[in-house]
N, C-alpha and C positions, 0 to 999 in steps of 0.2 A: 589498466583497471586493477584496483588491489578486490582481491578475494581474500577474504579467512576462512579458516573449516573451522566447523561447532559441531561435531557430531557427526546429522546425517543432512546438516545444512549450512548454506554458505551466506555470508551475507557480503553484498558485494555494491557498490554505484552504479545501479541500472539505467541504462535511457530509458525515458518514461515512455515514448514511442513503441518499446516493443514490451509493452504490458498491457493486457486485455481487462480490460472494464466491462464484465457483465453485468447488467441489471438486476439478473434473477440470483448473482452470487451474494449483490448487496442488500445485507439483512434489515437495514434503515431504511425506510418506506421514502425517503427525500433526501436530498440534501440540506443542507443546513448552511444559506448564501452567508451570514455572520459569523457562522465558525470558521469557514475556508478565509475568509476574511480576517478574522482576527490572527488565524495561524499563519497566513501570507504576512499580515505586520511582524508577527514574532518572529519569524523566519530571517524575514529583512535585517532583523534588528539582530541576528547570531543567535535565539536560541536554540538548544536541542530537544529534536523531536526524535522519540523509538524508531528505530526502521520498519516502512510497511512488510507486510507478510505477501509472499505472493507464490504459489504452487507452480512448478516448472516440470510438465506431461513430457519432455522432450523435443518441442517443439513449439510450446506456447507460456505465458508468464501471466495465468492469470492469480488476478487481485483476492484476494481476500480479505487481506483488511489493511487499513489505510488511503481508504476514499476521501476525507478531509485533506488530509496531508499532500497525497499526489497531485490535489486538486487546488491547492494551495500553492505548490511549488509550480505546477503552470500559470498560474492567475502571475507568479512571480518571475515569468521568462526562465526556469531553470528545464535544462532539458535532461537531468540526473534525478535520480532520488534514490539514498540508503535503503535497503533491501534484503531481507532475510528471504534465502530461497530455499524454500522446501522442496522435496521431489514428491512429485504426487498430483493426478489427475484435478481436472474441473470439478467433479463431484466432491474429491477430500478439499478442495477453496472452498466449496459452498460448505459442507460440516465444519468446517473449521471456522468459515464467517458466522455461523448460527452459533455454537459454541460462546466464542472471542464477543460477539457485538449485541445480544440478545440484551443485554444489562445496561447495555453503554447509550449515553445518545448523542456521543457523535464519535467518529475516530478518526 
């Protein structure tokens, strides 16, 4: 597994397996079936997406942003995905998904 340090965060090739997808952290009221879709074709085809964001409490890796993309890399059989990891509770993923995604409408 390659890790880099930035700071006070690493971004590293997570299994997608050990990252929590809560409902109440994702600040987009749905999914978006055409967007995971379009980014699964891009994906296929090599392009680069930003790594998602995800808070690591010590013991759990939850999502904050990058629900398009994670969800796109499974629709795509990959069991990786690039990953900036923050240290910091469920509560700082949800301020940070409201923050990151209030403007956006899809990520």
């Amino acid at each position: 597994m390659s890790i880099h340090r930035y700071d006070l965060q690493l971004t590293e090739n997570l299994s997608i397996s050990k990252i929590k997808i809560d409902q109440e952290i994702q600040v987009l009221s749905k999914s978006n079936d055409a967007v995971i879709s379009e980014f699964a074709e891009a994906m296929r085809k090599g392009a680069d997406f930003p790594p998602i964001t995800v808070f690591y409490d010590g013991s759990e890796y939850w999502l904050a942003d990058g629900f398009s993309r994670i969800k796109a890399k499974e629709a795509n059989g990959d069991s990786y995905i690039l990953a900036e990891v923050e240290f910091g509770s469920r509560h700082e993923a949800k301020l940070y998904a409201v923050v990151t995604n209030t403007n956006q409408k899809s990520n």
